[in-house]
N, C-alpha and C positions, 0 to 999 in steps of 0.2 A: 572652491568646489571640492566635493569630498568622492571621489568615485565610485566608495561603498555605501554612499549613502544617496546621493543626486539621482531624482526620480523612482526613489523607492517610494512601494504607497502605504508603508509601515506607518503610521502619524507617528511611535512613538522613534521611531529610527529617524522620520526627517527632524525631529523637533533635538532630539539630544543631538543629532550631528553625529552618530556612531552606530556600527553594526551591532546589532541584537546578541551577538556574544559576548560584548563587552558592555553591557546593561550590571549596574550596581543597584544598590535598594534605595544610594541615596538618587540617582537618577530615576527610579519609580517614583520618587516623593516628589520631587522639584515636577517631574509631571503632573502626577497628580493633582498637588496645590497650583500650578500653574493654570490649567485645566479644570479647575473645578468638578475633580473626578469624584463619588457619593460613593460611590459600592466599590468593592474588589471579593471578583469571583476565583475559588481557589477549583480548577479541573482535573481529571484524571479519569483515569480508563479503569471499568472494572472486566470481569473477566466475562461480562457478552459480548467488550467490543465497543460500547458505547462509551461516550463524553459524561462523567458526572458534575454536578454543582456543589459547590457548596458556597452561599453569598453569605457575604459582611456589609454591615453597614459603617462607613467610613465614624465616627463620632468623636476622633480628637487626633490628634497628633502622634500622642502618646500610643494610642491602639493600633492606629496604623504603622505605624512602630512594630510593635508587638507582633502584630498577625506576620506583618512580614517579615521578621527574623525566626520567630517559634516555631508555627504555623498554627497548627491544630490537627486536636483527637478524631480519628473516625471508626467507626465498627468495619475491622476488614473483612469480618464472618458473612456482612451481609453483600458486600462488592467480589470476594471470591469462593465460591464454592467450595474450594478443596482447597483451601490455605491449612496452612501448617499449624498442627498444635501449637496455643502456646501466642499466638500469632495475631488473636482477636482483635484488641485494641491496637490500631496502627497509626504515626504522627503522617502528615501530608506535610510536605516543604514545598516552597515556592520555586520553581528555575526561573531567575528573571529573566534569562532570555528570550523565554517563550513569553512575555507577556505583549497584550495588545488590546484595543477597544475593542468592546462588543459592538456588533452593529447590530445591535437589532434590540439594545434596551433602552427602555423610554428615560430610562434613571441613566447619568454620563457613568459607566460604569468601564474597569481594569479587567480583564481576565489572565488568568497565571495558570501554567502548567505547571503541576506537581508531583514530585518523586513520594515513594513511600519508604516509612523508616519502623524498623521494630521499637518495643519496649526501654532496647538499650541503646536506641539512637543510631543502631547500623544500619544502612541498608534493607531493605527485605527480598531476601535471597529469592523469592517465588515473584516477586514481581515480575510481570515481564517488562515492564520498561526498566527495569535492575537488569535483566537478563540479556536484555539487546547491549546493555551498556558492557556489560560481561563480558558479551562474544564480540565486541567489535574491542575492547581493549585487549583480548588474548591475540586478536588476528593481527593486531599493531604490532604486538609485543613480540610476535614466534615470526612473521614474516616483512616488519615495516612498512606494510602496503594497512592503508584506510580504503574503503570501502566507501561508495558513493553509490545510492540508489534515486529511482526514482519510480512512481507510481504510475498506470495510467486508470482513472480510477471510471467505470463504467457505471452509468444508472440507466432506469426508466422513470422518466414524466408520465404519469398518468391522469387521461382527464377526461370528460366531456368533451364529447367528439363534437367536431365543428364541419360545417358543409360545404368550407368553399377550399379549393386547391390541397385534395387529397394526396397524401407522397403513397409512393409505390410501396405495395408490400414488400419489407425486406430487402429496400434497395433507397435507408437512408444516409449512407455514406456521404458525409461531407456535404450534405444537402443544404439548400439555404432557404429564409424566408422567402414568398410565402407557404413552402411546400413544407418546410420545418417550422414548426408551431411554438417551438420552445429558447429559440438562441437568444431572445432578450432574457430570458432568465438564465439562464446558462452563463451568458455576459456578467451579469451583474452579480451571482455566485463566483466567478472566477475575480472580480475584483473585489468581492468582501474577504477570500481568501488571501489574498494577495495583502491586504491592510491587515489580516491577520498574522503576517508574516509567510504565508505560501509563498514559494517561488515556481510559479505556473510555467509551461513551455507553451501552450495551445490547448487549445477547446475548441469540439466540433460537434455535430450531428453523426451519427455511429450507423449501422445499419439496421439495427430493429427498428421498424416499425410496424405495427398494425391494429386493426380495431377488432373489437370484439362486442355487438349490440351496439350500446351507444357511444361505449368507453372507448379512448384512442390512445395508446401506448407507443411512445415516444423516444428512441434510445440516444443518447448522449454520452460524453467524453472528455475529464478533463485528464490534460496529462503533465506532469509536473519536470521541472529541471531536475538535472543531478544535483544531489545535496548529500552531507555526512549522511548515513545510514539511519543513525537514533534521532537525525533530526529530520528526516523524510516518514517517519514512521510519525512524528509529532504532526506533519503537514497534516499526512491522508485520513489521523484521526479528528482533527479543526474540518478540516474540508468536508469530509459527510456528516458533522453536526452543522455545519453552517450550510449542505444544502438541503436537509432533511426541515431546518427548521425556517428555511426559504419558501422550501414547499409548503410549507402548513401558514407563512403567512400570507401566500399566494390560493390557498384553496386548494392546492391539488397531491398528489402523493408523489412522492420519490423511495423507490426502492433500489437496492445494489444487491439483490438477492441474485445465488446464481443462474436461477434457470424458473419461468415465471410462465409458461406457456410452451409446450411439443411444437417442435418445428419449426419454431421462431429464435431467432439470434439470443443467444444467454450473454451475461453478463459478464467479463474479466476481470480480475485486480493483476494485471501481467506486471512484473515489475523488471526493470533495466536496472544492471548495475555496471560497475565499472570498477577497478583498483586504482588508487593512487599509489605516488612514492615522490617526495618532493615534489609536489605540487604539478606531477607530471601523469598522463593516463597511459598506463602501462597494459593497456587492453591494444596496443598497434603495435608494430616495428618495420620502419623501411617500410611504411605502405599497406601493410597485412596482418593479420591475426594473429597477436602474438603469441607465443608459447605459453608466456603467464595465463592469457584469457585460456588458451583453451584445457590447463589445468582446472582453472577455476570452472569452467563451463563440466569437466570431467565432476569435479566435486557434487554440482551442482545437481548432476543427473544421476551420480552414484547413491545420493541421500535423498535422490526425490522421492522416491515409494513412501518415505516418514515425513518428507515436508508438505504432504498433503496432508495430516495433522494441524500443523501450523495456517495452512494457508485454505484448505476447503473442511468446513466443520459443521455441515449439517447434509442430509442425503440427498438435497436438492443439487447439491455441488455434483455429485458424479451422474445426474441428468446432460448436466453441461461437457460434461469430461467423455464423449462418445464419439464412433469415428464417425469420420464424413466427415465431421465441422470448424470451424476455426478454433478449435481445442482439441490437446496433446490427450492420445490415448496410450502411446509409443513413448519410452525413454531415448530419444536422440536427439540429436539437435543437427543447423545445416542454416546455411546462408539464405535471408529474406525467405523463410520457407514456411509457413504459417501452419502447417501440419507438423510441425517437431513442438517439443517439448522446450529446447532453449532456440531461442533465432538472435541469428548476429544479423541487425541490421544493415540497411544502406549507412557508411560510417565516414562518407566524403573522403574515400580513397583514393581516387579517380583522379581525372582533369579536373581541376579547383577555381579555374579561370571563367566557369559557367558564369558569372554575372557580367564579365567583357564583354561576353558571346550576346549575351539578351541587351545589355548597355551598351554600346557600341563608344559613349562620350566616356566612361568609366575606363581607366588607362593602368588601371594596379586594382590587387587586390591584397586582402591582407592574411596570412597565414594563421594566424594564433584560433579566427573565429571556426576555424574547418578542423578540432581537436575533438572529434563526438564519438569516439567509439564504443558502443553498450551492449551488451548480451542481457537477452530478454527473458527469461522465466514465463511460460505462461497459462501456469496451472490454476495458480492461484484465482481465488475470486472475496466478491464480497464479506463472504462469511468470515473470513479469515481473522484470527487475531492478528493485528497488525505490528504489533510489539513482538508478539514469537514468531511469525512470520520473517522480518527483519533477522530476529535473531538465529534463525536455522539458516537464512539465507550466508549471514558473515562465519557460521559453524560449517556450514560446507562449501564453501570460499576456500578458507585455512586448511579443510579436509583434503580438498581436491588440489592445492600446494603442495602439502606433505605428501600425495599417494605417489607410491614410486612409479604406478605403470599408470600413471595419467594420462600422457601424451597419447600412449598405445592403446587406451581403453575412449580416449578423444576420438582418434581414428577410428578406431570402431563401431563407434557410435554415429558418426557423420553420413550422411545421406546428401546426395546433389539436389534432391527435386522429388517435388510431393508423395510423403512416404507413401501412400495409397497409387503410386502410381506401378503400372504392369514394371517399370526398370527395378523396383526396388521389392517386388515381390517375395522373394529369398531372404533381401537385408530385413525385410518388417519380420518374418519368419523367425528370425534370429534373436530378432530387440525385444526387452524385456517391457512388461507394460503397466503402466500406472495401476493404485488400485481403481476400483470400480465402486466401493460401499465406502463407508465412516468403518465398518468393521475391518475389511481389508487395511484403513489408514493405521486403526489404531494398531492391528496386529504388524505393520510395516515400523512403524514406531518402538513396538517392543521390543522387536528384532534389531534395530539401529540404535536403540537409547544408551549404548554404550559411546555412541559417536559425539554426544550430547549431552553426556555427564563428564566427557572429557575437561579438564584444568578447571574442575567446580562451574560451568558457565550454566545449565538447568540445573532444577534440582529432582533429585528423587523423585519426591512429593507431586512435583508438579506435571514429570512426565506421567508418573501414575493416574493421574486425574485427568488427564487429556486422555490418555489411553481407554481409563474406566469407560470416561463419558463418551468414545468413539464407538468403543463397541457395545456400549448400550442401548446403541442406534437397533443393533441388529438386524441390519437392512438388506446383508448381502446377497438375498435374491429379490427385492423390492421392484429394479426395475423391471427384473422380469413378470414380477408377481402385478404391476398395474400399468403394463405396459398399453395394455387395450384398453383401463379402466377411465375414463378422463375423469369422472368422478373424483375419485379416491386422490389422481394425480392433482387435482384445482387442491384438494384439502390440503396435501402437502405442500404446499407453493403459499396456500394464505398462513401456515403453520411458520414457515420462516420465511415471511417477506421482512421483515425487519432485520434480517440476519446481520451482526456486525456494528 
């Protein structure tokens, strides 16, 4: 019995009998011919966010050899807009780690995630999956704490409305069949992720629902374990090509857009993270929040005005980012508090013996499983680059370490209980607030890109083109400008349903 490997649904982790970090090329082969694998697909993200392809056909030994030590050529002019002179032709490398079957090709086929390399076989400094790798090795380096995140990744089902056991507008939390219409697909995406190498925590039914004519829109939830930083960033970009393309072989649409319909529940990409140090979570001490989380939680919110840049990138996003609703309008944060900007969740503080209490025949419990403390981000949404997303996230980690008045700027920022409420009147008064537009993000961007060029982890080039492309939104009075118009708002929403 292997612990790290016993009942994983990875095929290629039960079959080698080892975790997916420790995958060689000659372990891809003995699969492959074992397996009678035809194709290997090489992956990678280009800069809308999306999964690309590029397939081989298996045809000797030799070649398969070949693709997977070389890799191969691709035009990076056309996967990033604003890449770097100089920069066009870019090699793709295989990470064997990330590799796993496709589920959904008729042909027995491999898929591999890939890093990109310049001309001279470096790195390429604008990648963002280089860039996460960047900021989470500096944050090793200046503090010995790794960084562990995890996604909670939100969509809509949308389909053909059906007549029988209607769910309630807006009140589909955690709901189950037959009043949720969609959890066998749900199911069966979270286990194709999971054979993908996803490390899921749960999935459920979310709170939007509603129809509109005959269509019924459906919100859903999957939310992932803690995992290394650049490899959580690898899940949640597998996870919405595998259920985007779930959807399409089921008939129906899946979108993670952030905001898709006024008045109705929007979309999150909230992300949890957590610090390591020796294999220990340095987010607690003695029971309670510890002074490390709440620098980091400090950083977190000191560089949020620019991490909405990274993490909301089309103007649908600050539809969703309005008060009143379970999205941060206020930079603060505050315990289990869904109106802040960071929430430290329930983190099993407490009495721990809760299962003796329900089990009565249950006579022990064990300590090690009640170690879950995370601090939640939860601006972010679909749109997001999920590679620089990550990577802002471990840049103002390390930020919010080094700031001297952290702790004093943590207290500052802390609220007991729903910022919107009459006791915090003053404190909201006080707190500073997200932007509102893509022009606001990108000018919040400008202003902080000094935080981001720090120890070479972005580059120039790249903050510049995120910024260009922010404020060439020019949106900053949009919502007011079609706030009555429903019109104009459905054209924006089918504009970037595909956002990401």
């Amino acid at each position: 019995m292997n612990i790290y490997t016993d009942m994983n649904p990875n095929h290629l982790v039960q079959y080698l009998n080892k975790p997916s970090e420790d995958f060689t090329k000659a372990d891809l082969i003995r699969y492959i011919e074992d397996h009678d694998i035809a194709m290997i697909n090489f992956r990678y993200c280009g800069w809308d966010g999306r999964l690309k392809t590029l397939n081989f056909v298996i045809n000797s030994k030799q070649h398969l050899e070949s693709v997977l030590s070389a890799g191969e050529r691709v035009d990076g002019s056309s996967l990033f807009s604003f890449i770097e002179a100089g920069s066009s032709d870019l090699y793709v490398i295989p990470r064997y780690k990330t590799a796993f079957v496709n589920p959904f090709s008729d042909v027995p086929t491999l898929d591999i995630l890939c890093s990109f390399y310049n001309k001279n076989g470096e790195p390429l400094a604008s990648s963002p999956q280089y860039i996460l790798k960047k900021a989470h090795h500096v944050l090793q380096e200046r503090t010995g704490f790794t960084l562990e995140a995890m996604g909670e990744l939100e969509y809509y089902i949308i389909s053909r409305k059906g007549q029988l056991f209607q769910a309630t507008d807006q009140k589909g939390y955690h709901e189950a069949e037959p009043f949720s219409k969609w959890g066998n697909f749900r199911r069966e995406a979270m286990f194709a992720i999971s054979q993908a190498g996803g490390y899921i925590k749960y999935g459920h039914s979310e709170v939007g629902n509603f129809s509109i004519d005959d269509m019924e829109y459906e919100q859903n939830e999957i939310e992932f374990l803690p995992n290394n930083i650049e490899d959580a960033a690898d899940q949640l970009l597998v996870a919405k090509w595998i259920l985007r393309t779930m959807a399409y072989k089921h008939g129906v649409t899946v979108t993670f857009a952030p905001k898709i319909n006024a008045g109705k529940a929007g979309s999150g990409l909230h992300i949890h993270s957590r610090l390591i140090k020796d294999g220990k979570n340095m987010m607690i001490k003695d029971g309670k929040l510890s002074d490390i989380a709440k620098k980091a939680i400090a950083g977190y919110l000191d560089l949020s005005p620019s991490l909405t840049a990274f993490g909301n990138l089309n103007p649908m996003s600050y539809f969703r980012l309005v008060p009143h609703q379970e999205a941060p309008t206020n930079i603060c944060w505050g315990d289990r508090n869904r109106s802040v900007l960071v929430r430290v969740p329930l983190g099993w503080t407490g009495r721990l013996d809760m299962i003796m209490d329900a089990n009565p025949k249950e006579k022990s419990f064990d300590k090690q499983f009640f170690d879950r403390q995370t601090v939640e981000l939860r601006s972010p949404d679909g749109s997001a680059d999920i590679y620089t997303l990550m990577a802002g996230l471990a840049v103002a980690a390390r930020h919010g370490l080094e700031m001297k008045n952290a702790l004093e700027f943590a207290e500052k920022t802390y609220v007991v209980v729903n910022i919107f409420s009459e006791k915090n009147k003053k404190k909201k008064n006080d707190l500073k607030h997200l932007p509102s537009s893509c022009w606001e993000s990108g000018n919040a961007l400008e202003e902080q890109k000094h935080q981001y060029l720090k120890h070479n982890v972005f580059t120039e080039g790249t903050l510049n083109g995120i910024i260009h492309y922010l404020q060439g939104f020019n949106d900053q009075h949009l919502r007011d400008e079609i706030k009555d118009d429903p019109g104009k708002l459905l054209e924006l929403v089918s504009k970037y349903f595909h956002c990401g």
